[in-house]
N, C-alpha and C positions, 0 to 999 in steps of 0.2 A: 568314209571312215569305217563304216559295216562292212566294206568290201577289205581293207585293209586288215582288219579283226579276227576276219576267215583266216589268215594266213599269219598272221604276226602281232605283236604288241604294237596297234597302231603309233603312241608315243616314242615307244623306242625306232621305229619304223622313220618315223619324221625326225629325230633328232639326226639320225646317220644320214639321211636324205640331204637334210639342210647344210650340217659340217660338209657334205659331198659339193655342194653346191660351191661354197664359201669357197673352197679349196679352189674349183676352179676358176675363179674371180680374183683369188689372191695369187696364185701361182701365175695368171697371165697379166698380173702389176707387175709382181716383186722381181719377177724373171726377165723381164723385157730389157730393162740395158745389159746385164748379163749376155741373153743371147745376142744382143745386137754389139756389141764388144767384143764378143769369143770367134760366134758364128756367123755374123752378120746377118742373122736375124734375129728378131726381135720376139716373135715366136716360137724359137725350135722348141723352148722348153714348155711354153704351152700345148703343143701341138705331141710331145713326147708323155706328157701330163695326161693325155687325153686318150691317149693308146694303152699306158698304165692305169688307165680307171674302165675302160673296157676291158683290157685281162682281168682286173681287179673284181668286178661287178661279173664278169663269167665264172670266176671262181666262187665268189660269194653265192650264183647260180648254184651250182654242182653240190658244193657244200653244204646247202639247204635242203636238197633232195636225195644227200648217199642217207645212208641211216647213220648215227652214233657208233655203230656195233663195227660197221668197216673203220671207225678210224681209231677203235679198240682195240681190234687185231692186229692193226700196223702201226701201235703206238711205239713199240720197241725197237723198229728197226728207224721206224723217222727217229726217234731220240737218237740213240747211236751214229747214225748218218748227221745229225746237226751235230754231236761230239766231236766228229771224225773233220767233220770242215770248217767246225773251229779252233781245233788243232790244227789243220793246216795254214790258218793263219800265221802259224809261228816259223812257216817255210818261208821258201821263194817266191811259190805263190799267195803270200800276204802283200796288197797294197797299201802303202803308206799314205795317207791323205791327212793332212793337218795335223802330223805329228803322231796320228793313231794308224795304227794298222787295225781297222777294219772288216777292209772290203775283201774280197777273195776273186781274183784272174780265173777265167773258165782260161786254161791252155790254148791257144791257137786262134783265139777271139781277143777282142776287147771288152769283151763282158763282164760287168764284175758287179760282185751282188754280196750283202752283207749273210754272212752264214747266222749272226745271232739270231736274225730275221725266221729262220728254220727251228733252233734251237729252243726260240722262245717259245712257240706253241706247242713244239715237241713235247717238248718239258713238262709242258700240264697235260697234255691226253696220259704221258706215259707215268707220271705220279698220281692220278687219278685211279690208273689200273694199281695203281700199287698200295694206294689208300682203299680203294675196293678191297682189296683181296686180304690187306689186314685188320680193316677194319667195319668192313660189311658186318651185318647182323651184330653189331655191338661187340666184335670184338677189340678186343686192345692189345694189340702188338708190331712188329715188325719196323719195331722206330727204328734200328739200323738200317734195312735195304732203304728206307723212306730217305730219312735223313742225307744215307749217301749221294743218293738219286738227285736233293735239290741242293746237295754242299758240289759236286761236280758239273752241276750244269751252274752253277753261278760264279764254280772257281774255273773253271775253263775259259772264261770272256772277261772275267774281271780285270786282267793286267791291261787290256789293250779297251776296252769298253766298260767302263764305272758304272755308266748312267743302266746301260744294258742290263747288266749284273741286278742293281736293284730291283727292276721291273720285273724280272725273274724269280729271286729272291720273295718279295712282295707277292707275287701272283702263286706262288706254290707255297709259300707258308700260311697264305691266308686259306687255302684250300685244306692245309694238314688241319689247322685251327678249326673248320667249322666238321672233320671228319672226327675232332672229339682226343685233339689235343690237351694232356693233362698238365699238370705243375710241373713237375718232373722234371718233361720233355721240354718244356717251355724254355724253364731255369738253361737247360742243356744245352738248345737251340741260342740261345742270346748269348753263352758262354763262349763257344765257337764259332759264333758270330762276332764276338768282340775280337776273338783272338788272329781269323780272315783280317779282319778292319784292321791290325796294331800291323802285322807283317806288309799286306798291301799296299796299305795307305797312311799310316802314323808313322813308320819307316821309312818311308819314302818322301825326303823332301819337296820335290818335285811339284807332289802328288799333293801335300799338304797341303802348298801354296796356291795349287790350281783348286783347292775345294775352300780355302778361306777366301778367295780372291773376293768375294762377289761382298764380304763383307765393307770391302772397302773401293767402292769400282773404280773411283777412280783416282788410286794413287800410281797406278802403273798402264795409262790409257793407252802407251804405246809400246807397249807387251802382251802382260795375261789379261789385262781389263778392256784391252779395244773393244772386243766382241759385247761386253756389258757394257760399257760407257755410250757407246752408239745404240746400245736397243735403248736402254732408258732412257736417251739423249731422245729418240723418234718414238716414244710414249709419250715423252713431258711437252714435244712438238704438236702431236694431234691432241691434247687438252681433254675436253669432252667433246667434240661434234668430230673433232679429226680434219682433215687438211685437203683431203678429199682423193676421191678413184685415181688412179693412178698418178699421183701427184708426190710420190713421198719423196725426200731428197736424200735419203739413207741406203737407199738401194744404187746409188753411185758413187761404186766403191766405197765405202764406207762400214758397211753393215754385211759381212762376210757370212753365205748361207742365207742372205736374207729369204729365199724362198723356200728355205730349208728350214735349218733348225731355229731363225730366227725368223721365221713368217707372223709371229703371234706381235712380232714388235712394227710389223710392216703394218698391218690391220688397226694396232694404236694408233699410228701416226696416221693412215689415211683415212678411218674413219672414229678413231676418239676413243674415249672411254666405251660408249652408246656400243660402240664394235666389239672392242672385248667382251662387256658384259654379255651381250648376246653369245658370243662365242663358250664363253666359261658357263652362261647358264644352261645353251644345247650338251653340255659335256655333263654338266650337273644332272641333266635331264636319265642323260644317258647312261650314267652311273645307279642311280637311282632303282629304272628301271630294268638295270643289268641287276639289282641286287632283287628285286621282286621276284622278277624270273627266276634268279637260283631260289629263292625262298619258296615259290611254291610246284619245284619240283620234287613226284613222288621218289625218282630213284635215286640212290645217292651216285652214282658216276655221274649222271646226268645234272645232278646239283654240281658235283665236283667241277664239271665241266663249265660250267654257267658262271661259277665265279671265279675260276680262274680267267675267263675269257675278260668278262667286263673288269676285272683288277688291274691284268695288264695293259690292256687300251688307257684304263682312267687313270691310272697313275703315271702310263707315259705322257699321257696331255698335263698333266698335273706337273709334274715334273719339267718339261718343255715351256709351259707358259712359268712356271715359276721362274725357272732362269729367263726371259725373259723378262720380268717385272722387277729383277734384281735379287729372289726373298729366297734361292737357293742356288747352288755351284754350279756355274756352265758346264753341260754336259754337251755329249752329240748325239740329244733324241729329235728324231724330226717329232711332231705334233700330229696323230692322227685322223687321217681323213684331209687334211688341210695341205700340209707340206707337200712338195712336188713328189711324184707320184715314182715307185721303183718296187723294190720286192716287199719295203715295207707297207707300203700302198696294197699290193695284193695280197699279202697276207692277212692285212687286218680287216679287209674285204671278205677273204678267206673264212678269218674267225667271226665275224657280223654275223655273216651268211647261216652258219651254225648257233649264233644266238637267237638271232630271227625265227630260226626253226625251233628252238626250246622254248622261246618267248610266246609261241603258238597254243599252246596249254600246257598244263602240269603233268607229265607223263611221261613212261620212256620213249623212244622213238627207234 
């Protein structure tokens, strides 16, 4: 533990270790008839899981070791560059997958990678430079470039990614908030916030139905509620002890994404309540001491950074397991650290990698 201590928040350390772990134990359950259906192995998606957490665990390397101060200097072009390929979603090369466009086609491959996944971390190094610069040494100003900055990175993904948007939304307001957010701005911030929410989503029936649904899961099990009606169909199956290791009956056919966005309901059913809570208390864990770390950093970018990081990890998990458990709207966030492993995997590897380094002491770096 002394050796861990030297380098990082040994707690925080061990909560990402362990979610690390979990994931790939769940992803080579949930995935195995998938691949042996699609690919006819039973593996591929383990085996792809596995190579995605080695790039993931390299970048969390590098991350740890640049300074803060390079990924300060290049917070405005990564922001612009995730704007620019979230826009391009709205082309030809946007991917349609379960009704949402997504993913984004590299030209001349088959490679395709969600651009929010870019956007989202963007977002907070380059509103941090921006909450710096007006509000370092006590000053108080600059709520228009601020505001702009997190009303366009959350209205650029929200037609096509809901869940997206929030975690964004959430991880940069809560960052303007502790940079010494007044009444004012608040009032102003939730004004135009209501007024986003009435056009996108109150407007839109569609939209409305997909975010009441979860109210009722299962008066429409074979339409908008299948996705809900089968995960808490395979929570209410594993009980407390669960049904056991790769035993769950929901991952055939049935339970769409199970390795994905619904992995939190594979882990009830095979190993019970007893599996959740463990899971929800590692993420408790890790919230916690994402919030310590920002709190006993001296600079404020360096705070700024700290809680934007642990806001959007813990609210995507928070958000992931809640639609799962029924007690908010299906979204399409995978769970992280857990779900099968992609750019969302290495990014938040990525971002770890830079808390791990903050979580080392209170200081700039």
């Amino acid at each position: 533990m002394e050796r861990i201590r030297k380098y990082a928040d040994p707690p925080l350390f061990i909560a990402i270790a362990l979610l690390l772990v979990i994931g790939v134990f769940m992803v080579a359950s949930s995935s195995f008839t998938t691949g042996l259906t699609k690919y006819g192995d039973g593996t591929y998606f383990f085996k792809r899981h596995l190579i995605f957490l080695v790039v993931g665990l390299a970048a969390g390397g590098v991350c740890y070791v640049v300074p803060l101060k390079a990924f300060q200097r290049f917070a405005f072009p990564a922001w612009a560059l995730g704007m620019v390929l979230c826009a391009a979603l709205y082309t030809s090369l946007g991917v349609n997958v379960n009704g949402a466009t997504r993913w984004l086609l590299i030209p001349g491959t088959h490679i395709q990678f969600m651009p929010s996944d870019i956007l989202k971390y963007a977002s907070i190094f380059y509103t941090a430079n921006l909450l710096v610069l007006h509000r370092g040494n006590r000053r108080k100003g600059g709520f228009l470039p601020i505001v702009t900055v997190i009303g366009l990175s959350v209205v650029i993904v929200m037609k096509e990614d809901f869940s997206s948007a929030m975690v964004i939304a959430i991880s940069l307001l809560g960052m303007f908030f502790i940079s010494g957010m007044n009444f004012a701005e608040l009032v102003s911030i939730l004004s135009m916030g209501l007024a986003v929410m009435y056009f996108f989503v109150f407007r839109v029936p569609y939209r409305m139905k997909r975010l009441t649904s979860f109210l009722h899961p299962f008066d429409d099990i074979g339409n908008t509620d299948w996705q809900l009606a089968n995960s808490l169909y395979a929570m209410g199956t594993g009980s407390v002890k669960g049904i056991g290791y790769f035993r769950s009956h929901e991952v055939f056919n049935r339970l769409p994404e199970a390795y994905n966005d619904f992995i939190f309901a594979v882990i009830g059913e095979e190993f019970g309540f007893i599996g959740t809570t463990i899971v929800i208390g590692l993420f408790a864990l890790f919230v916690q001491r994402g919030f310590l770390t920002a709190l006993k950093q001296k600079g404020l970018y360096e705070k700024l950074i700290a809680t934007g990081i642990f806001l959007s990890i813990g609210f995507q998990a928070f958000f992931n397991m809640g639609v799962a458990a029924g007690i908010l709207p299906v979204t399409g966030l995978t769970l992280p650290y857990i779900s099968f492993g992609g750019t969302a995997l290495v990014f938040v590897m990525a971002m770890s990698g830079i808390l791990l380094r903050l979580s080392r002491k209170g200081e700039s770096h």
